[in-house]
C-alpha positions as YAML, in Angstrom:
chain: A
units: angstrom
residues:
- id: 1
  name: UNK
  ca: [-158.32, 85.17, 172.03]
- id: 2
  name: UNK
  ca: [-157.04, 81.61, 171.78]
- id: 3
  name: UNK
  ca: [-160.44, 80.25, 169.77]
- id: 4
  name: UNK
  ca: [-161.57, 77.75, 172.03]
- id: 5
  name: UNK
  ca: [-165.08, 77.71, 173.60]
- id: 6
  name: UNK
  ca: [-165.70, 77.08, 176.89]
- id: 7
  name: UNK
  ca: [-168.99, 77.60, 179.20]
- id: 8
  name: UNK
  ca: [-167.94, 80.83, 180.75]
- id: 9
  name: UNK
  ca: [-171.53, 81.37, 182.25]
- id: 10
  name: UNK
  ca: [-170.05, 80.62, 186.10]
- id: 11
  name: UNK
  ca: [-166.66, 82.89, 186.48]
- id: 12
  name: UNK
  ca: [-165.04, 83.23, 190.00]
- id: 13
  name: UNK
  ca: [-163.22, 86.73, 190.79]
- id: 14
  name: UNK
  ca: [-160.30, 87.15, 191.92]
- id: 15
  name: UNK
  ca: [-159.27, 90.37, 193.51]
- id: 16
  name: UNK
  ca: [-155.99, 92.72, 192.63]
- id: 17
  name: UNK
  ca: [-153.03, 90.99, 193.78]
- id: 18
  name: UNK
  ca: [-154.38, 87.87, 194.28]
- id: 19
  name: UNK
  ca: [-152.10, 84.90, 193.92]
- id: 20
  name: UNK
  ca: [-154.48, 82.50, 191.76]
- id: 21
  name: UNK
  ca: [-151.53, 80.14, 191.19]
- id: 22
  name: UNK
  ca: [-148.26, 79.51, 193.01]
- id: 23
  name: UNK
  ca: [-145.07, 78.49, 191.77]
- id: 24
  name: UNK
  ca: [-144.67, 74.83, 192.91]
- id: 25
  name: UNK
  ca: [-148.34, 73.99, 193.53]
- id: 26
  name: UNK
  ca: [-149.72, 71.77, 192.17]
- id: 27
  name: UNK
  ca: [-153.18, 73.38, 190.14]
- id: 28
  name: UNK
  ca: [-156.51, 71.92, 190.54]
- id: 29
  name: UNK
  ca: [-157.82, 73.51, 187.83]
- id: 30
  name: UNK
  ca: [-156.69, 75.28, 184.79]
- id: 31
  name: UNK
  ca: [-158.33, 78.84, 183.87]
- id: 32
  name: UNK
  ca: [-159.67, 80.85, 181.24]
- id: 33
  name: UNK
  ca: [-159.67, 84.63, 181.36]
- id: 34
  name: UNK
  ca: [-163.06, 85.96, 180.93]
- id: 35
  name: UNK
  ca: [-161.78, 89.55, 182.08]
- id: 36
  name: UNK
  ca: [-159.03, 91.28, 183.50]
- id: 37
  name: UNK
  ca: [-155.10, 90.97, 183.07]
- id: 38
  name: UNK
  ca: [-152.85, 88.29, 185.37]
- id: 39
  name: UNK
  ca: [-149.33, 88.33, 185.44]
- id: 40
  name: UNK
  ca: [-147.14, 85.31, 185.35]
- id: 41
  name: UNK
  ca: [-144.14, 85.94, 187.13]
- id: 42
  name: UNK
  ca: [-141.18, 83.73, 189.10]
- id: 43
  name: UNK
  ca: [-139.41, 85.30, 192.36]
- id: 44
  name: UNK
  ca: [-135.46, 84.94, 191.76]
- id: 45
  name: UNK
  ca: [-132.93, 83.84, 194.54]
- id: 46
  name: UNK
  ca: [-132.34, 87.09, 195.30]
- id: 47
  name: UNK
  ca: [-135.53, 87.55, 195.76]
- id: 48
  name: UNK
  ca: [-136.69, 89.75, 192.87]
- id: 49
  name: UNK
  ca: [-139.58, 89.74, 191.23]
- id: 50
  name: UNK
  ca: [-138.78, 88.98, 187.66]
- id: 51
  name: UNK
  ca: [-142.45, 89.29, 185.11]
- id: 52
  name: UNK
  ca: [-142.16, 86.67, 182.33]
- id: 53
  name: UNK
  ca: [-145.73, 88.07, 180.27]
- id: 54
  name: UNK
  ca: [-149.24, 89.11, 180.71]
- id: 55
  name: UNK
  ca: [-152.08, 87.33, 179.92]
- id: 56
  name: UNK
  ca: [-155.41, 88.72, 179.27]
- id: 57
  name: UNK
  ca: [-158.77, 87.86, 178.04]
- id: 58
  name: UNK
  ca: [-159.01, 84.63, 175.91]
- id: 59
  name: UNK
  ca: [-156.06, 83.49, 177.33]
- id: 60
  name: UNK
  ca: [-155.43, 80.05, 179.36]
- id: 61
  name: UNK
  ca: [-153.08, 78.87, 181.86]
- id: 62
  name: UNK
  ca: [-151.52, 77.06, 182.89]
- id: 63
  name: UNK
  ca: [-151.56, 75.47, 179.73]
- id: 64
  name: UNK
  ca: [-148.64, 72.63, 180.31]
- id: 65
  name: UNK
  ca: [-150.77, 71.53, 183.63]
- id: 66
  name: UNK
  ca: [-154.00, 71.05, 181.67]
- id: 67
  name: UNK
  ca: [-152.22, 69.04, 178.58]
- id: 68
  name: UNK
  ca: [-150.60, 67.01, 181.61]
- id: 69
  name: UNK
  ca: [-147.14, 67.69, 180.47]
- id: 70
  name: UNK
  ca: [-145.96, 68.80, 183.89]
- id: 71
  name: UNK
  ca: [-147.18, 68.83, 187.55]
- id: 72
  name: UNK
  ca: [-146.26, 71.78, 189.55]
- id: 73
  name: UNK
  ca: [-146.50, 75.55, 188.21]
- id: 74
  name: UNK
  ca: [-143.74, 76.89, 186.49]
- id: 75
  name: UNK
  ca: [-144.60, 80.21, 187.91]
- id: 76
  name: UNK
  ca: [-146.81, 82.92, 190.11]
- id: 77
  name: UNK
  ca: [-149.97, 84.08, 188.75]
- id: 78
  name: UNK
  ca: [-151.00, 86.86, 190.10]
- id: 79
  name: UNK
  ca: [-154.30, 88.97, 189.31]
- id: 80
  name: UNK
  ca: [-153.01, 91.75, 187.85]
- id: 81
  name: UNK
  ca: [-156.39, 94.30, 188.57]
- id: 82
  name: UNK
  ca: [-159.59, 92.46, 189.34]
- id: 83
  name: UNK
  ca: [-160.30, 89.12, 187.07]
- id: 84
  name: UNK
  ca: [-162.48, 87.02, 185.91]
- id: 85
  name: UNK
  ca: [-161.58, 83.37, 185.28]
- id: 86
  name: UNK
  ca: [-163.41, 80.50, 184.59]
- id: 87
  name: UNK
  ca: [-162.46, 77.12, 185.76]
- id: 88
  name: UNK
  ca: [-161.30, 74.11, 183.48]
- id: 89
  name: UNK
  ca: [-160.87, 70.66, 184.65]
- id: 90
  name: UNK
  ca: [-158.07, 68.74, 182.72]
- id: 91
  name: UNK
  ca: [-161.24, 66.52, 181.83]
- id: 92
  name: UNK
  ca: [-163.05, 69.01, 179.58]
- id: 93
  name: UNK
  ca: [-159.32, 70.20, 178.49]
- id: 94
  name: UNK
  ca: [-159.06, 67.14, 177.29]
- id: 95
  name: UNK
  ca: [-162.86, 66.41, 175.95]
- id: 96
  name: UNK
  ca: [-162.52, 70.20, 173.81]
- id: 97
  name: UNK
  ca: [-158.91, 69.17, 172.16]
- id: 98
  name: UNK
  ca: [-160.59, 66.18, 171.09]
- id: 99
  name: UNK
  ca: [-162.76, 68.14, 169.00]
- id: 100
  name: UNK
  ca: [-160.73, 69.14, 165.69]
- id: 101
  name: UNK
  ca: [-162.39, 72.10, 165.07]
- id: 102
  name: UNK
  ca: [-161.06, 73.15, 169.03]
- id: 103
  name: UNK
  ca: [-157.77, 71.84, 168.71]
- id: 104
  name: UNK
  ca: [-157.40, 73.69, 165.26]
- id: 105
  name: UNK
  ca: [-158.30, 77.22, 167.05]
- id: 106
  name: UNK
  ca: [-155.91, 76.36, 169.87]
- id: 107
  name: UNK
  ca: [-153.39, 75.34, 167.62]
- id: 108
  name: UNK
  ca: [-153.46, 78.94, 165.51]
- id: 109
  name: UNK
  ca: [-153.66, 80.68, 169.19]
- id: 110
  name: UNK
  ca: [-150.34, 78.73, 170.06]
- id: 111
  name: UNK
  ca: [-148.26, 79.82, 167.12]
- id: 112
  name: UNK
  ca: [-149.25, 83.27, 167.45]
- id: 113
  name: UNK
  ca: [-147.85, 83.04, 170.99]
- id: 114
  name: UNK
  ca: [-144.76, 81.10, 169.89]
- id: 115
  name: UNK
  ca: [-144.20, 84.17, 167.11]
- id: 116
  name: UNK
  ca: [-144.35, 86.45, 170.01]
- id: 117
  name: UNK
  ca: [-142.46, 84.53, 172.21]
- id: 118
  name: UNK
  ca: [-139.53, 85.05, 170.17]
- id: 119
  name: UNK
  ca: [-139.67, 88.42, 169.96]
- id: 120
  name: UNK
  ca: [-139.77, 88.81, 173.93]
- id: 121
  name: UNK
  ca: [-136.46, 86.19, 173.98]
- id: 122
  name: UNK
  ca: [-134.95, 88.77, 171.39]
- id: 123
  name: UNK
  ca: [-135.46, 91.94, 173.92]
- id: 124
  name: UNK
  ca: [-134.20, 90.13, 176.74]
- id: 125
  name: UNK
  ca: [-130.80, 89.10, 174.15]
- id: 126
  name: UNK
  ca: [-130.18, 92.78, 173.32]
- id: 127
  name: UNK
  ca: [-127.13, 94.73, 174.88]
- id: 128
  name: UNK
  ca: [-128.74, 98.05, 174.98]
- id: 129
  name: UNK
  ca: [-131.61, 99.37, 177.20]
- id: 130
  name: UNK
  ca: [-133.01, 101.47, 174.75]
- id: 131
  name: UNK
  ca: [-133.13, 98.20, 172.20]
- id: 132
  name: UNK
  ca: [-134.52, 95.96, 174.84]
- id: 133
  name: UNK
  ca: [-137.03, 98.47, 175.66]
- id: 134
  name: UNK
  ca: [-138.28, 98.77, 171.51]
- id: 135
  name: UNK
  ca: [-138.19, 95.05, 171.18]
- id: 136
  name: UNK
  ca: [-140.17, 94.48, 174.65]
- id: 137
  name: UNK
  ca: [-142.34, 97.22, 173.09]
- id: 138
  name: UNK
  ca: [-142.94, 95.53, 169.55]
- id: 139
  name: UNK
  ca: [-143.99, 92.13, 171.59]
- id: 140
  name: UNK
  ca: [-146.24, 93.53, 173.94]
- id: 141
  name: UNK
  ca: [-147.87, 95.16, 171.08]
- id: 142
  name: UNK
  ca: [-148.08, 92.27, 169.59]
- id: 143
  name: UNK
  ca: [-149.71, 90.30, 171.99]
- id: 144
  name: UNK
  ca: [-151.76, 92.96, 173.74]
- id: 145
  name: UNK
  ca: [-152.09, 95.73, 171.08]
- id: 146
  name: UNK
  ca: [-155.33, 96.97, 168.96]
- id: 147
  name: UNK
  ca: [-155.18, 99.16, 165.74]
- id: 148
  name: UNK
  ca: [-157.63, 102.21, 167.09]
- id: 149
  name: UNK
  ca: [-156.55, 104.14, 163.70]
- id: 150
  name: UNK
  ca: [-154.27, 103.27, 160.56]
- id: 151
  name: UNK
  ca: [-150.58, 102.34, 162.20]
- id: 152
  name: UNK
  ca: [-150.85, 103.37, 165.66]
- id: 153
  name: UNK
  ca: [-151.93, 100.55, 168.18]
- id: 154
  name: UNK
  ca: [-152.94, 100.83, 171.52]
- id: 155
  name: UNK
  ca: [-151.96, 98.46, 174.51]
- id: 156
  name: UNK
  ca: [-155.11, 96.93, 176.27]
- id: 157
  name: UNK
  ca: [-152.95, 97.12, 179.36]
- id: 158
  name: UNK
  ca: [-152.25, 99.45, 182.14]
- id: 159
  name: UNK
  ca: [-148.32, 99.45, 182.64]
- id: 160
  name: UNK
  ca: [-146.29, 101.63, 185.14]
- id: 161
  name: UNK
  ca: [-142.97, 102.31, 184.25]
- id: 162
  name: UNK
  ca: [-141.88, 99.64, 186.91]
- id: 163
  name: UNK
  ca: [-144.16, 97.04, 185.10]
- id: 164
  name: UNK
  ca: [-141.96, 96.89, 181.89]
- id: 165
  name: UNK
  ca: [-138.93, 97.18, 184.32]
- id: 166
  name: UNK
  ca: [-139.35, 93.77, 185.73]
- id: 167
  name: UNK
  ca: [-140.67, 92.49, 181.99]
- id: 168
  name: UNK
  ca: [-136.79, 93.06, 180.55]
- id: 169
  name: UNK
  ca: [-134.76, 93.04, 183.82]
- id: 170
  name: UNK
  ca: [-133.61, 97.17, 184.24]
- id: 171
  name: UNK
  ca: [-134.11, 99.45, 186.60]
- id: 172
  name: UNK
  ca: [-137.26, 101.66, 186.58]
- id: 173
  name: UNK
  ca: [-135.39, 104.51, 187.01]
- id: 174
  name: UNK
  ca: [-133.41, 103.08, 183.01]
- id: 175
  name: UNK
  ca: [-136.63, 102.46, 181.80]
- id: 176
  name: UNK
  ca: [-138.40, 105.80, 182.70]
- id: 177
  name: UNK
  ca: [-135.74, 107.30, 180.67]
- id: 178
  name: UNK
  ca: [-135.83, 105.19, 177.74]
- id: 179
  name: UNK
  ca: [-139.49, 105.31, 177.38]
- id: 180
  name: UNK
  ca: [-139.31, 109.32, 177.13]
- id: 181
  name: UNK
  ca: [-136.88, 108.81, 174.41]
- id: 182
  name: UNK
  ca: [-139.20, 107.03, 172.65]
- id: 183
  name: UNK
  ca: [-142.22, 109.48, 173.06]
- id: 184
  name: UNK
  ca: [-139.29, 112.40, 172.28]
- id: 185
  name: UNK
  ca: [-138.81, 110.67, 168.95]
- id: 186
  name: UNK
  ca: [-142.65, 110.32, 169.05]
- id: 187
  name: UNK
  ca: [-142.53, 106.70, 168.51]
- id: 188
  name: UNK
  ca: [-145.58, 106.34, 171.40]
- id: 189
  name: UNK
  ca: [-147.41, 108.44, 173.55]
- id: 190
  name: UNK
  ca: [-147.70, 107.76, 177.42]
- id: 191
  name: UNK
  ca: [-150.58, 108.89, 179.73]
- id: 192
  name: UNK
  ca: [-152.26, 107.79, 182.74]
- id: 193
  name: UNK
  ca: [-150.31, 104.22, 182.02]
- id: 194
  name: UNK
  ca: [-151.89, 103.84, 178.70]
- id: 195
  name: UNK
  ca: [-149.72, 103.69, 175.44]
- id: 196
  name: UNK
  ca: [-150.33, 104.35, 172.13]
- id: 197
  name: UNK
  ca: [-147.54, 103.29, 169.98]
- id: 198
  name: UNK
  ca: [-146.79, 104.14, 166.09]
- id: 199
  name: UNK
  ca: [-145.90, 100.81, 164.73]
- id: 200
  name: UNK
  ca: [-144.04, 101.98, 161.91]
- id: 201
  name: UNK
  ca: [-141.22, 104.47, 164.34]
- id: 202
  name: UNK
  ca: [-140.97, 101.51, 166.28]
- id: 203
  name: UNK
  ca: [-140.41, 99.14, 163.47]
- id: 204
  name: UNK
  ca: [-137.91, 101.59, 161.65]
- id: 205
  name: UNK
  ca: [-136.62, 102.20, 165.12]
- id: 206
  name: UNK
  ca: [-136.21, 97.94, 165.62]
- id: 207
  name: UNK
  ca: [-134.64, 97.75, 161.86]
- id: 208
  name: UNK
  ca: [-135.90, 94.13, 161.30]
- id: 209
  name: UNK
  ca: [-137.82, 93.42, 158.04]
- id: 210
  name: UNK
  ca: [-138.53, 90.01, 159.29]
- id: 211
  name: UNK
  ca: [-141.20, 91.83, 161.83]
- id: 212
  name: UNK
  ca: [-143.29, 93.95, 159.33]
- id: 213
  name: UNK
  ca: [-145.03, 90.74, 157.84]
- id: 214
  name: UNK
  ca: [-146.66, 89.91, 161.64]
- id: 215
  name: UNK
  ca: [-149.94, 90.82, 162.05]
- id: 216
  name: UNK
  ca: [-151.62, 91.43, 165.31]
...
């Protein structure tokens, strides 16, 4: 949740695979999730699909339009299942980060991010499938995770095999097999796209001592 309020009492749905956003366009508004999960992605010259994150409930894009920093979208965003957004003119973006108290919330929301940020760069810098897989595994539970019981988190989203493929750049077929490593060494557990992963396997698993102090 990125702490800033906004009248979400009128919300426009979009449907599954909707393209809410297009790389190049210019946006007339900026959005806030109220429910659901979009994914940000760009389409490579090869024509790939390459996913650069998820963003779910709370979260706002695209945030670089509405602070007026740049014009066109960086990327796609695409409705990932059916969502929710409400609509923000760069007018009451910039009437709510007047307000200290707002721009303090969105502030804390943006270093969180940043913190998690690095942690996706990190998987994508790793030689080794099976490490990019852990690290991409550590940031999405970071940024998507929820402590159901003492050390085991479970990821609010819904990903196929072919999902995380795209997220690091592998083949599904790499990442299929690297992700039933993982539950062999029962560092997570894997049904009907839901993961539940034990944060302390993956942490021993990542070897970093840096990444125990983050919280989610």
């Amino acid at each position: 949740m990125n702490g800033v309020s906004f009248d979400e009492s009128a919300a426009r749905r979009y449907g599954k695979s909707s393209i809410i956003v297009y790389q190049g366009e210019i946006p007339r508004d900026g959005f806030l999730i109220k429910k659901g999960v979009v994914r940000v992605y760009q389409i490579g010259a090869s024509g790939d699909s390459r996913t650069v994150t998820f963003y779910t409930k709370g979260d706002i894009f695209p945030v670089a339009w509405l602070s007026g920093s740049t014009a066109p979208a960086m990327y796609y965003y695409e409705a990932f299942d059916d969502v929710d957004l409400v609509q923000i003119s760069r007018e009451t973006w910039a009437t709510a980060m007047a307000n200290p108290k707002e721009l303090q919330a969105f502030s804390a929301y943006m270093v969180k991010n940043y913190q998690s940020s690095l942690i996706r760069i990190a998987a994508l810098e790793q030689a080794k499938a099976h490490d990019k897989i852990a690290y991409t595994l550590f940031y999405l539970m970071l940024r998507h995770g929820r402590e159901i019981m003492p050390g085991i988190c479970r990821l609010e989203l819904k990903l196929k095999h072919q999902d995380i493929a795209e997220l690091v750049g592998l083949t599904r077929e790499t990442t299929a097999i690297e992700v039933h490593s993982l539950q062999t060494a029962k560092v997570l557990s894997y049904q009907n796209q839901r993961y539940l992963i034990k944060r302390e396997k993956l942490l021993n698993i990542l070897n970093e001592d840096s990444l125990r102090q983050l919280e989610l």
